[in-house]
N, C-alpha and C positions, 0 to 999 in steps of 0.2 A: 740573401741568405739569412740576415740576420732577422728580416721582419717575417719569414717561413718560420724560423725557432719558436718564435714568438709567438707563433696562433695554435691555442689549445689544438688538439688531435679532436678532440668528442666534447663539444658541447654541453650537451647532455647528461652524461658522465660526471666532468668536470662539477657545474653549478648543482647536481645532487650529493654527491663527495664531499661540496663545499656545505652545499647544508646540511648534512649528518654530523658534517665533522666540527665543524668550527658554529654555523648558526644558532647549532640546538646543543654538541656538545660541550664546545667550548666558551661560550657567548656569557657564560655566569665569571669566567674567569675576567672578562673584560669589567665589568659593574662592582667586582668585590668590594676597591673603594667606596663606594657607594652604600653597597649593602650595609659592610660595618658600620660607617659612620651612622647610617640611618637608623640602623635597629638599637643603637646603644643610645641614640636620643629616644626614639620612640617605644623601645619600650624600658628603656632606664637599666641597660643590663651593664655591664664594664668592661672593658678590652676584650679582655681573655674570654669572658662568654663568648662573644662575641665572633670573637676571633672561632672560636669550638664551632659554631653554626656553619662557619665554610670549610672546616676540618672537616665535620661530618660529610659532608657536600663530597666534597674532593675524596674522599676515603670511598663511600658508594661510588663515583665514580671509575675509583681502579677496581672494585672488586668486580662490580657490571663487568667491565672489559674484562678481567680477567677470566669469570666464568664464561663468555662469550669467544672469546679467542680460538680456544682450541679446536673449537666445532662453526669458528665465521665462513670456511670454505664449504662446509655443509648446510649452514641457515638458510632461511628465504631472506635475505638480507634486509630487501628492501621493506618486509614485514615485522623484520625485526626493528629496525628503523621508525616505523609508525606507530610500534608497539611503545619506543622511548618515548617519542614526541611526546602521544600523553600521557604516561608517566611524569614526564618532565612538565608536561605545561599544568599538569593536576596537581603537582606538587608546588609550584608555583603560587598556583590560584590559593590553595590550601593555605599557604605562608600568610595569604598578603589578606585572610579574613582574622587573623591573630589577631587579640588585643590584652593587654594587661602583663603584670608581670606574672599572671601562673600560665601565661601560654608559651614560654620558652621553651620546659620541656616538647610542648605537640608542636613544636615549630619546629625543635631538634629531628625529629620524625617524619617529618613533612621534605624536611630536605634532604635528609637521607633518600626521599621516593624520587627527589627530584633528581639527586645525583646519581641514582639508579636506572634513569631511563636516558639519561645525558649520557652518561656512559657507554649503552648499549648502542645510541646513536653513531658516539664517536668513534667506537671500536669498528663495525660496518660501512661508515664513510672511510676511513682512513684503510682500512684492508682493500677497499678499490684502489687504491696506489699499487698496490701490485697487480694488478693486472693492466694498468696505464705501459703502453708502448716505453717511454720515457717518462719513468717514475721521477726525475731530480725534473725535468720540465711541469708535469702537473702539479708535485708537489710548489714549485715556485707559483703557477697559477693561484692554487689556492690560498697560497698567500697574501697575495694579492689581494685577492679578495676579502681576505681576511683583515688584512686592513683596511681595505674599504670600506666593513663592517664595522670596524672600529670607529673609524669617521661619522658615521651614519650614528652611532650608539650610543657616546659620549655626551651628546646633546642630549638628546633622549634620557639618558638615564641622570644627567643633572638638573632637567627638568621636572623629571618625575619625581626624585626625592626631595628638588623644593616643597613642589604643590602639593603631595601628598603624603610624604615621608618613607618611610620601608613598603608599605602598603601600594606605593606608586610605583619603586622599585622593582616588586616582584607581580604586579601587575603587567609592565612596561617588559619585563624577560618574559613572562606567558606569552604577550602580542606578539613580540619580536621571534620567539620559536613556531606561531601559530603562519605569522606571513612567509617563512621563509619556507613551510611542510611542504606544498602543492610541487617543490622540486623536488622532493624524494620518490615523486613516482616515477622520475627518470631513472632511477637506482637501480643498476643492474639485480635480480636477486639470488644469483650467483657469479662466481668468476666466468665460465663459460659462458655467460652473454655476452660478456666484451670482444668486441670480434678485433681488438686489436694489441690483446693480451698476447706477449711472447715469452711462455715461460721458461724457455731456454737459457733466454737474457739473464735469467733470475736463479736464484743460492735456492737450494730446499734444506737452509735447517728448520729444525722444529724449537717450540717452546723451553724445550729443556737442554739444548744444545749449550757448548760455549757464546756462542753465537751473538743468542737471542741475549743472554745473561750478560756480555758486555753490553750490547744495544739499550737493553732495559734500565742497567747499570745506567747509562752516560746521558737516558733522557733524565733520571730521575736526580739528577746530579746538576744536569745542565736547569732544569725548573728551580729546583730548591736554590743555587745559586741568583737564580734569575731574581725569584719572590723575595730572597732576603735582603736584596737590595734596592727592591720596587717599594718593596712597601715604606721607604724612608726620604725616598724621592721629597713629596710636596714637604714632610719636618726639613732635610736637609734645605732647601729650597729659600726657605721662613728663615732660616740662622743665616743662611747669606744677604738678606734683605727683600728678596724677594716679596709682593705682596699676593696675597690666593690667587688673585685673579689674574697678576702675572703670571704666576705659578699654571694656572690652568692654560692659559695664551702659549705658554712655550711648548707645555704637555702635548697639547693639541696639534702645534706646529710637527713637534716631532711625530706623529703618529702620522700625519702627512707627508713627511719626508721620508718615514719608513719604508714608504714602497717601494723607494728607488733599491731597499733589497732582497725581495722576490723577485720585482724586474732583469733588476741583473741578473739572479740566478736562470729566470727562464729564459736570456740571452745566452747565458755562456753555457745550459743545459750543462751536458757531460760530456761537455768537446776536452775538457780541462781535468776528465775524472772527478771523482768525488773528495781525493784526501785534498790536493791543493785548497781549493774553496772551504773546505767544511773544518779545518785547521784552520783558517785564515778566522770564519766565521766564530767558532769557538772561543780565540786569543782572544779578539777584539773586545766581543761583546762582553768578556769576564776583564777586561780591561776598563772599560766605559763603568764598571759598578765600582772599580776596583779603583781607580782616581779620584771619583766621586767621594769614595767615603776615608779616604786616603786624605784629601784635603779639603773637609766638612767647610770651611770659612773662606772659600774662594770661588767669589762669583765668577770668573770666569771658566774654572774650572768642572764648576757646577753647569754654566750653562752651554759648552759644549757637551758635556759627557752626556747631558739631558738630550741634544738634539738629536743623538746619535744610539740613544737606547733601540728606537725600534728600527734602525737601518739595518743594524748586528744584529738584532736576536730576529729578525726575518731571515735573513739571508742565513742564520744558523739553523734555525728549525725546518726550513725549507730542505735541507742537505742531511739532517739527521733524520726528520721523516722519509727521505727519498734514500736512503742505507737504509734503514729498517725494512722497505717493503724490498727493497731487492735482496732481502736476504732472506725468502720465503717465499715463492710463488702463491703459496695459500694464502697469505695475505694472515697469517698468525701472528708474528711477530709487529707487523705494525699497527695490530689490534689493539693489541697489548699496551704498545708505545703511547698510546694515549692515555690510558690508564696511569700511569707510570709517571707522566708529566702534570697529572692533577693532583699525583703522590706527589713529587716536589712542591707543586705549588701548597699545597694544605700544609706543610710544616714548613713552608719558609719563613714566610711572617714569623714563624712563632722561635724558630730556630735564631734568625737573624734578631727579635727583637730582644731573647735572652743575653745574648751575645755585645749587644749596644750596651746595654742595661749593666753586664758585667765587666767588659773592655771599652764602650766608647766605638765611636765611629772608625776611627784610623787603626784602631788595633783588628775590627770588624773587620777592615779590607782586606788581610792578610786569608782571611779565613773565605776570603768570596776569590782570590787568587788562588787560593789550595781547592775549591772547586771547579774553577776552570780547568786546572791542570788534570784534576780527576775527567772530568768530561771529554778532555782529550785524546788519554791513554784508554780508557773504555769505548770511546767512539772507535780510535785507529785501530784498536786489538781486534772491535767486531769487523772493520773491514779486509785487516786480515786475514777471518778467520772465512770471509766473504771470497776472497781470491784463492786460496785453498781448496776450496770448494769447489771454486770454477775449475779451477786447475784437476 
């Protein structure tokens, strides 16, 4: 029974979902590290530039989805989809021929085009969760995958910013969106192609509903929580004694042991419902930042909470994306939801690093606990308002 759970429904489906959603849309959010560090060496810019160049990014990202959304049930999806790729991978290319400091502004520019076609990719991958038989099972697949991609990428993109600095960077995100396109032609390009869509299963609010507006609420609540605590990882790391390249050895390790929570999730699917797991999911993983910066000078405390960032926030996003598309058969609302999660990520960094800056580490954790709690009550309110519905 349990290895039946386990086997994607569609193939097909699946690994094109996975590359709109996560390959080509999400895949810049994996390298950001990298980005920053690299363009403030190479082209001599300071944090907060810096940091501005994947605001930009992330902000075209949710507006793509959002203008996308409310018409994803009526696009050619999978046209829409190859329409991002290059956007995204030209946007890319465009980045990585910059030189000097007066190309920051056309840099600015350039990734705005990138996170405009990333966006439109992710909003059309992720709306195929609503029409998946068992949206909390695919959404775990893709998970999976997702950190498989992550494994696959990390080298890669520390590679690339040695040898050839941001220029390698966003060279090495163009390859990596270009090899994974040739799945998108699996891409249903609409919901009625998926012959194993049951929309009955499934909520029909819309956009504008309570609904949607919790769901959107608790992804953008759950990222910005997420980012303001990610981005202090490798500092915190350094104050415990840790050396980089220990630092990278652990990271690494954790991103590997991540899987075990998408796994889970597409073992226990939705025998368990959604609120147990997706509660469980949310505590934890706003705990795990939340200890961390709670007790900055404790190696041990550090190197659990490290090992166990990407178990929790798999096994949470997994359950949050799989509530969003079941609360829309058109696949609206989980369009959106990725939009929403680029929005957290673009001002975490920048939120969380104001916040160190004025309170310090430990007084910071408070404030990454009062976002969990938020992501909680916005997630259980949309499911709610999901059962209601059904009812």
């Amino acid at each position: 029974m349990v290895i039946k759970q386990s086997v994607p429904d569609d193939w097909g489906i699946l690994l094109s979902a996975f590359a709109a959603s996560y390959g080509i849309g999400l895949v810049t959010l994996l390298g950001l590290p990298y980005l920053v560090g690299s363009t403030i060496d190479g082209l001599g810019l300071s944090e907060s530039q810096a940091g501005l160049a994947g605001t930009v990014e992330f902000l075209s990202v949710l507006i793509s989805s959002l203008v996308i959304a409310p018409f994803v049930n009526r696009v050619n999806r999978r046209t829409v989809a190859f329409i991002g790729v290059l956007l995204a991978i030209l946007g890319n290319l465009l980045c990585a021929i910059q030189d000097g400091p007066i190309a920051y502004n056309t840099l600015l520019f350039f990734r705005a085009i990138a996170g405009l076609g990333c966006g439109l990719a992710l909003a059309v991958g992720n709306a195929t969760l609503s029409n998946a038989l068992d949206p909390e099972k695919m959404a775990a697949h893709m998970s999976v995958l997702f950190v498989t991609l992550m494994a696959v990428t990390m080298p890669l993109f520390a590679w690339s910013t040695d040898t050839l600095g941001y220029k390698g960077m966003y060279g090495i995100l163009a390859v990596c969106m270009l090899s994974v396109s040739p799945l998108l032609i699996m891409l249903p390009q609409s919901a009625s192609e998926n012959a194993t869509s049951d929309a009955n299963q499934h909520g029909h609010a819309n956009l504008f509903s309570a609904a949607a507006f919790f769901m959107l609420a608790a992804m953008f609540c759950f990222s910005l929580r997420d980012m303001s605590g990610w981005a202090f990882v490798e500092r915190i790391g350094l104050d415990v004694g840790y050396s980089g390249s220990e630092i990278s050895f652990l990271l690494s390790a954790q991103g590997i042991i991540g899987i075990s929570g998408p796994i889970v999730a597409s073992i226990i699917g939705s025998r368990f419902g959604i609120k147990i797991p997706l509660s469980i999911g949310i505590i934890t993983s706003g705990l795990v930042y939340f200890f961390m910066l709670l007790f900055p000078t404790s190696t041990v405390v550090f190197t659990v909470s490290a090992l166990a960032i990407g178990t929790t926030y798999f096994l949470t996003l997994t359950y949050m994306l799989a509530l969003a598309a079941e609360l829309d058969a058109k696949g609206r609302i989980v369009a959106a939801s990725g939009g929403f999660l680029s929005a957290g990520a673009a001002f975490g960094p920048l939120t969380g690093g104001y916040l160190v800056e004025q309170f310090g580490y430990s007084n910071t954790s408070w404030f990454i606990l009062g976002m969990a709690a938020l992501t909680l009550i916005f997630a259980l309110s949309s499911l709610q308002s999901l059962h209601r519905s059904r009812s």
